[in-house]
C-alpha positions in Angstrom: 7.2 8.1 11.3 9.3 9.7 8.5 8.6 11.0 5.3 8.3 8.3 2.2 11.5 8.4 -0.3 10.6 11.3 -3.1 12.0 8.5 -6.0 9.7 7.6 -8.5 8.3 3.7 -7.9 8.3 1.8 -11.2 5.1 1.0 -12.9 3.7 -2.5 -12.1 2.7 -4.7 -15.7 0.6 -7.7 -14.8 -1.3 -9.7 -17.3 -4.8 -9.9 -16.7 -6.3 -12.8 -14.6 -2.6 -13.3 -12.8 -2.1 -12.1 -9.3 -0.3 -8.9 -8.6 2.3 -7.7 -5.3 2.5 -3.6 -4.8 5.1 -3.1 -2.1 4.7 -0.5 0.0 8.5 -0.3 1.4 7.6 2.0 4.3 9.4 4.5 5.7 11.7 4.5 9.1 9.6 4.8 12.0 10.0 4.1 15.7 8.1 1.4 17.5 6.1 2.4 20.7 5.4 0.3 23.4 3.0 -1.2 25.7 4.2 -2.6 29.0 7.2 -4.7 28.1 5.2 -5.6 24.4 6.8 -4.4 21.3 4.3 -2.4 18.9 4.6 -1.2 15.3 1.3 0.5 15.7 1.2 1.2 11.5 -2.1 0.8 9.6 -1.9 0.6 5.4 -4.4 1.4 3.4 -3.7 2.0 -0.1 -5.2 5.0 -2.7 -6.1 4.3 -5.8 -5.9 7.4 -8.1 -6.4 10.2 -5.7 -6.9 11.2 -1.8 -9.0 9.9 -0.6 -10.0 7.1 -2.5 -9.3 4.3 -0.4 -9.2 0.7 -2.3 -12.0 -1.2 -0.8 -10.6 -4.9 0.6 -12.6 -7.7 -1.0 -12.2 -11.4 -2.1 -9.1 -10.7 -4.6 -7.6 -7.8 -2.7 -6.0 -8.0 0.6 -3.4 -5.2 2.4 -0.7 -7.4 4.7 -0.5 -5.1 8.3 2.8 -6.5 8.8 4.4 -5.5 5.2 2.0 -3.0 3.9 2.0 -5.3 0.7 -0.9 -4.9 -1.5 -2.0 -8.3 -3.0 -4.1 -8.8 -6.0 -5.2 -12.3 -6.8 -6.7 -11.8 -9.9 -5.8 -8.4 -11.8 -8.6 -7.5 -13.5 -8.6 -3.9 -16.3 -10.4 -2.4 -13.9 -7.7 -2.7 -11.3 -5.4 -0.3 -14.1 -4.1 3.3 -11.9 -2.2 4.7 -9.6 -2.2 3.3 -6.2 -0.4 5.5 -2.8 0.3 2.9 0.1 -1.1 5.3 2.7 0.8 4.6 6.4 -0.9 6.0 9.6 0.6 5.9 13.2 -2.7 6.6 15.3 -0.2 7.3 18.7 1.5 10.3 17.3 -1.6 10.9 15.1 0.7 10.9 11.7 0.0 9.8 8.2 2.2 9.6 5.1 1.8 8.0 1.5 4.0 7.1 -0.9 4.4 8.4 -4.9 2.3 6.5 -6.7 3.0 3.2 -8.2 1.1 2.6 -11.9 -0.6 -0.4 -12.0 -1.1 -1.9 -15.6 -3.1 -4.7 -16.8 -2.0 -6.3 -20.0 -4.4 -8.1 -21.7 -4.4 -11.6 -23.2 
């Protein structure tokens, strides 16, 4: 599991009560394996603000274990920081996290 790219991510401007899409873009990493079955073995989580202050999944938020996506039904203020998409590989005991991406809600 390497190292996240050091470039700044963009902020994110979402009006409020529209959905929202943070992409995590993760970085290279090497697939294990079990018997002949093809692994990722990467978990997301995502930070908001500071470690570790992990974004708790509810009805409008959801983390895709395939992407590392971040989805936000509804953007709400509230939701308005920085988030980290936070990538562990429990095999080789490794986590990483991204710069933060600036989430801000514009209001109607």
């Amino acid at each position: 599991l390497d190292m996240f790219s050091t470039d700044e991510r963009e902020a994110v401007y979402v009006k409020e009560g529209q959905g929202a899409v943070l992409l995590c873009a993760p970085p290279p990493h090497f697939p294990g394996y079990r018997g002949a079955r093809l692994l990722t073995d990467l978990s997301f989580r995502w930070m908001l603000n500071e470690f570790p202050e992990f974004i708790p999944l509810d009805k409008r938020r959801f983390v895709s274990q395939a992407t590392g996506n971040l989805y936000i039904s509804t953007v709400r203020a509230s939701d308005s920081g920085n988030y980290s998409c936070f990538v562990s590989s429990p095999s080789i005991a490794k986590s990483v996290f991204s710069k933060f991406i600036p989430l801000v809600p514009i209001a109607e």
